[in-house]
N, C-alpha and C positions, 0 to 999 in steps of 0.2 A: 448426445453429442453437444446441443444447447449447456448443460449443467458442465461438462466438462470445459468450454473454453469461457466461462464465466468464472467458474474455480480458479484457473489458468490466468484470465485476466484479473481479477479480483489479487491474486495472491502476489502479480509481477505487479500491482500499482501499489499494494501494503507496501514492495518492498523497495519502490520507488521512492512513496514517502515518508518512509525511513531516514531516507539517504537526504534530504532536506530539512524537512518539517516536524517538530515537535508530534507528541501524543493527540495533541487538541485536535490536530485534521483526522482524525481517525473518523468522529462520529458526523463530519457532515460530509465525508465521504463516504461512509457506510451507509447512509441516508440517499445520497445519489446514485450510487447501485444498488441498492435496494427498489428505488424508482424505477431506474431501468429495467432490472429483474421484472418488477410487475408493470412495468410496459408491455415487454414480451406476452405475458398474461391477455391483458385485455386487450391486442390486436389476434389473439388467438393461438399465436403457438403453445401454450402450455394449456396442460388444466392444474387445476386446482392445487391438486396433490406435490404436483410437482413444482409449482411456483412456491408455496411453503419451503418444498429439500432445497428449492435453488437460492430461499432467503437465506437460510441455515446456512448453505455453503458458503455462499459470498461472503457472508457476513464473518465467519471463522477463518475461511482464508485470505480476507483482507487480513486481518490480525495479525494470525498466523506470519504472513508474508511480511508484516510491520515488524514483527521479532523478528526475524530472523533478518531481513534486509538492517535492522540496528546491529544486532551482533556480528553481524557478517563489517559493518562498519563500523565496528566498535575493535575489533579484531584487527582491520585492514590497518586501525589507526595506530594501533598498538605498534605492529608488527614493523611498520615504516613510516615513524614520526615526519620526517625529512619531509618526505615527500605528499603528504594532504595541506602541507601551509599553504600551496596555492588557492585551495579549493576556501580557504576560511573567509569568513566576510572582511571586508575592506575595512572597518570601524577595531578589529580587533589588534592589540597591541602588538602581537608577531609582527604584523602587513606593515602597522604604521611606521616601522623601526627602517624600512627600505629606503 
């Protein structure tokens, strides 16, 4: 149950920081759930074996969740140019024309 909503979580914050943050927050967010992951460990819910599958997991379905949360907003963008201009940052050329 532990491995399953850690996959679960793991996969909805790839696909959160998609929808923000470039590539680079990938590895020092896999690095803090990975922490977490072996927190659980050493206050004792897990053994061994199973803190390894749940590094495995997280770690792929952050990823995981980072593609697809981009193409899911790669798509969204496509699809309805009109309407992501609000979402764009303030410094960009669109915004500043208002």
């Amino acid at each position: 149950m532990l491995a399953v909503t850690i996959v679960i979580f793991s996969f909805a914050l790839g696909g959160l920081l998609a929808q923000r943050y470039s590539i680079l927050a990938l590895p020092p967010t896999t690095l803090a759930v990975l922490i977490g992951v072996v927190a659980f460990h050493l206050i004792g819910l897990t053994g061994i074996w199973s803190t390894v599958v749940m590094v495995i997991l997280a770690a792929v379905s952050l990823q995981i969740g980072y593609f697809v949360g981009l193409t899911g907003a790669h798509l969204l963008s496509t699809r309805m140019p009109g309407k992501l201009s609000v979402y764009t940052h303030s410094t960009s050329t669109q915004n500043s024309a208002r």
